[in-house]
N, C-alpha and C positions, 0 to 999 in steps of 0.2 A: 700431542695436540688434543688426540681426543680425550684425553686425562684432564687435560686443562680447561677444557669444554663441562666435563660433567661435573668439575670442582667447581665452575663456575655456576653452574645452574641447581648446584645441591645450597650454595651459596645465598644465591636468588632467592631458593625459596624459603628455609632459616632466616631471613630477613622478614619476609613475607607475615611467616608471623606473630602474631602479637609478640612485641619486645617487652611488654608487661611481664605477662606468661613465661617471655624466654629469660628472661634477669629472673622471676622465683624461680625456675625451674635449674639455673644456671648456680645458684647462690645453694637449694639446697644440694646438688651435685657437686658443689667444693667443701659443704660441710661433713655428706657424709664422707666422702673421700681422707679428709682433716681429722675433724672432731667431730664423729660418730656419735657421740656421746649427748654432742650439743646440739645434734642434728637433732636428735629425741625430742632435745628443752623447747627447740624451736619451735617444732611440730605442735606441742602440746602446748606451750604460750600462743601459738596463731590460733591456732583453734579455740581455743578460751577466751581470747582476747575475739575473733568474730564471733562467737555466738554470745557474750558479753552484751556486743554493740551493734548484732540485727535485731532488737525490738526497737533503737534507734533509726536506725538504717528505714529498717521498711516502713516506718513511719514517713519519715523525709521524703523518700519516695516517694508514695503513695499520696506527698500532699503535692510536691512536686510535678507529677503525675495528673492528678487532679485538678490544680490550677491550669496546667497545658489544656486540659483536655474542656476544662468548663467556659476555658475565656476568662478566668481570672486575674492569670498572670497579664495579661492584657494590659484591663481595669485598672491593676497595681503598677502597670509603667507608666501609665495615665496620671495617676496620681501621684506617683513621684516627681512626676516633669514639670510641675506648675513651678512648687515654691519652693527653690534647694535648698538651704538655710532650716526652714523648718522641715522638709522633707529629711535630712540628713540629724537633726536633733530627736526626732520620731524614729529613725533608724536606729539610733545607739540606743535609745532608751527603752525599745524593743527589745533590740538583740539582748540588753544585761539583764531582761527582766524573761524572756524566750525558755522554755526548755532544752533545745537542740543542744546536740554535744558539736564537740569542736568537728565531729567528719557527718554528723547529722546532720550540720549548714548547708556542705557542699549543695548538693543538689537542688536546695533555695537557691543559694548564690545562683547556679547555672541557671534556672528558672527565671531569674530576674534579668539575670545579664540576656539570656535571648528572648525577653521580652520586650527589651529595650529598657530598662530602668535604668536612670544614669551611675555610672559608674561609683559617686561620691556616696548618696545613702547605702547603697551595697555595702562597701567599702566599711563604711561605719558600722552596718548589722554588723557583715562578716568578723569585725574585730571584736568587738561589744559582744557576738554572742556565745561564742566558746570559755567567758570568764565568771560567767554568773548567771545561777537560775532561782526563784524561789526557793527548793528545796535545797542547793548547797547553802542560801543562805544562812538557812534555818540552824541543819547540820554543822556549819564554821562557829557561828556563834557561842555554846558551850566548849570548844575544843580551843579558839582561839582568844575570845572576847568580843565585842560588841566592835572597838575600834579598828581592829584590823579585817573584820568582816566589812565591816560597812566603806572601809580603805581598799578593799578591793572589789565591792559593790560600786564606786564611784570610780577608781580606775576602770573596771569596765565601760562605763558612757563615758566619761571623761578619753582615754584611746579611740574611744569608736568616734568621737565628736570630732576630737580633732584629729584623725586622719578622714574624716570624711571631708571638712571644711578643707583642709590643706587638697584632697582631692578636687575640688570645687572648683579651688581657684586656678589649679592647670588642667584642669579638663579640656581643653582647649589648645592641649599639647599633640603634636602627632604619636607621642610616644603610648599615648591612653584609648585613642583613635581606637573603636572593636576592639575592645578588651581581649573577647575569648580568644582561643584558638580555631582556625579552621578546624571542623569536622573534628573537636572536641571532646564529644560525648557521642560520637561515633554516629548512630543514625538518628539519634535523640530530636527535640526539637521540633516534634510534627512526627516521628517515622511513620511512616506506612501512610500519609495522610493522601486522600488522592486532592482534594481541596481546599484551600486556605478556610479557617475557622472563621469568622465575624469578629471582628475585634470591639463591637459595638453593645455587645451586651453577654450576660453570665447566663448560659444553660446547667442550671444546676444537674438537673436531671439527666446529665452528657450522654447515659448508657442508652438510649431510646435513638440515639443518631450515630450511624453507622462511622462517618467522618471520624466522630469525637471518641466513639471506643476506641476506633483506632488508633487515635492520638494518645489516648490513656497506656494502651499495650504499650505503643512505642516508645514513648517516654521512659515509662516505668523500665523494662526492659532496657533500656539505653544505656539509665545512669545510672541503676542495681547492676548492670555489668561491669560497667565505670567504675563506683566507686569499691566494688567487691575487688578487683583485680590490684588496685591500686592499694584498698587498704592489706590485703592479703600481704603484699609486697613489703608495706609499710609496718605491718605487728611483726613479720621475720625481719628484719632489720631492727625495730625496738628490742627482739626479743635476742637480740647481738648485744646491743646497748644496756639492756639491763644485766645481763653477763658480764659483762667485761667496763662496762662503768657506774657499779651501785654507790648509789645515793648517800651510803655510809661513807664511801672513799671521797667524795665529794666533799660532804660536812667535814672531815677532816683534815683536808687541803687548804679549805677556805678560811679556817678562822674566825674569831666573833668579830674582833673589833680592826684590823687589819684593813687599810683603804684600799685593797683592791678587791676586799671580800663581800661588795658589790655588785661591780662589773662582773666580776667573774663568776658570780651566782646568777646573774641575767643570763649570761654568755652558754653556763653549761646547764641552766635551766631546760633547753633546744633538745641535744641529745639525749638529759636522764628523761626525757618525757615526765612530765609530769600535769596531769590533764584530769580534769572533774573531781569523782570524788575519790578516785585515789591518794590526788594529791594533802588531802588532809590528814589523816597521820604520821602519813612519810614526812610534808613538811613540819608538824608538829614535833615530830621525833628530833629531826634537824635542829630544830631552835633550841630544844632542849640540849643535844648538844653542842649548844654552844654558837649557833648559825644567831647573827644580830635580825632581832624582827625586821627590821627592814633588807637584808637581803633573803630574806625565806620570802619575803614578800614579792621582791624579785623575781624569786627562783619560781616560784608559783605560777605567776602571770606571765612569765614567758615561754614557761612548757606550757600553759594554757591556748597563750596567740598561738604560738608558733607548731601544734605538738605534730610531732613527725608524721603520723597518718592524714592528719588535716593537711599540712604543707605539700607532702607528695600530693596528693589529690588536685591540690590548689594548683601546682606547678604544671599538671597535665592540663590544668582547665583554661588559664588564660595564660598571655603571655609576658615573656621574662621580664618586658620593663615592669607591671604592673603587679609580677611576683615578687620584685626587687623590691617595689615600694611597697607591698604589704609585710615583706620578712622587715624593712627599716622600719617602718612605723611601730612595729609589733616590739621589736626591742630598743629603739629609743625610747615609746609607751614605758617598758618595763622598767627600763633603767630611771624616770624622771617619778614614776610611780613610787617605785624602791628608795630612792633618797629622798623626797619628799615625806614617804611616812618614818623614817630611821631622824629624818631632822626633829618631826613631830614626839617621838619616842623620847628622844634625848633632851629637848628644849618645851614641848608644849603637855608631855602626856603627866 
């Protein structure tokens, strides 16, 4: 009995804490145990892969952070609540034109949703902004043409429009009801605030008010631990994915001309990750061998929506119904995106 006691309470407290933490901590303890070897890869892909994407990172925070803390974010639920339709076309045409990487949103995303902004323009950034920024534009242009830039500069608003619109119109479902998750971003959202902020006007100057530094620390602190642990989680599992499913093996599977060499480059778009500007020569290479422009095209935009560090992230942040519809819109987007330009390729280019 008393065996069963302290198994229970050694139990207790391995529960206790962070399951983030305990899944990487858990994951590299089966690799070194396994494959040693690839425990190394992992190590050294996480690592590269987060110090890559903290001059992202702290940025998003720190504006995230800063919105919290000035009354911004406010201001901006304010004005997305008037007129949805145009709030929501202003959202996607943001996001595809935004710098943020697909996990440099998150903490936007959170910012909005707990400042009340309706779910639908969210919706619409979140998608629209992980596919397109000025600078990939620039960058695709000589590598792929003018057409197939500008085809995934217009999939980007185009996804974010319409799954905003479509969000719109069931807003008003119990299943979208508070998006997030309780206690989310963990003490985020205000931490440490002893007094509600004024939601009536912007202190730019926040650091001179006690309240509002504090809201700055807590935030920032909140979802820099948030998004660290999760994406940590998330580049050791890419860094599985890119081992054991390279991109080559994929092009090869798939075929040029093959009707299901479509679907199936939407489909395994998800796992090979394929997100910013990596994915331009890898997919260049792909079409070269032999991948039909419009399923590279595919394959692009849905490691973009969808790319595994963002998704995890996404999947902590709010909940399942509302994770469901953004993983379906993200790849029905890709899929209706992808045949659309392969019809264009074949019949109008």
């Amino acid at each position: 009995m008393a065996l069963l006691t302290e198994t229970t309470e050694i139990a207790r407290k391995v529960w206790k804490i962070d399951r983030v933490v305990l899944a990487i901590v858990g994951v590299a303890v089966v690799l070194i145990a396994l494959v040693p070897d690839q425990a190394g890869r992992s190590v050294v892909f996480t690592g590269e892969a987060l110090v890559g994407i903290l001059p992202f990172l702290i940025v998003s925070v720190l504006v995230a952070a800063f919105a919290k803390a000035t009354g911004l974010d406010k201001q901006i639920a304010i004005a997305f609540s008037g007129h949805p339709m145009r709030a929501v076309f202003l959202a996607a045409a943001f996001g595809a034109l935004s710098p943020f990487c697909s996990c440099g949103v998150v903490p936007i995303i959170a910012g909005l949703l707990g400042a009340g902004v309706p779910l639908a323009p969210v919706m619409a950034f979140w998608l629209a902004s992980p596919l397109m920024d000025p600078q990939m534009f620039f960058l695709m242009i000589p590598v792929f043409g003018l057409p197939f830039t500008v085809a995934k500069l217009l999939a980007a608003f185009g996804i974010g429009a319409a799954a905003g619109i479509a969000t719109h119109m069931f807003a008003r479902q119990e299943l979208f009801a508070n998006p997030m998750l309780p206690g989310a971003m963990g003490c985020g959202s205000g931490c440490g605030v002893k007094s509600p902020l004024a939601a009536d006007q912007v202190v730019w100057k926040f650091w001179g008010d006690t309240d509002r530094r504090q809201a700055f620390v807590g935030e920032g602190k909140a979802i820099g631990w948030f998004l660290f642990k999760w994406l940590t989680l998330a580049f050791v599992l890419e860094s599985l994915m890119v081992a054991y499913i390279p991109a080559e093996r994929i092009a090869e599977s798939l075929g040029g001309a093959a009707w299901w060499a479509i679907p199936a480059s939407v489909v395994l778009g998800v796992p090979a990750y394929l997100n910013g500007f990596a994915a331009i020569p890898t997919v260049s290479a792909l079409i070269d061998m032999g991948m039909a422009p419009g399923a590279g095209l595919g394959f692009m935009v849905a490691g973009g929506v969808t790319s595994i560090p963002a998704a995890m992230a996404v999947f902590a942040l709010v909940k399942r119904p509302v994770f469901i519809w953004y993983l379906a819109w993200g790849l029905a987007g890709s899929l209706a995106v992808a045949y659309g330009f392969q019809a264009y390729v074949m019949f109008g280019g």
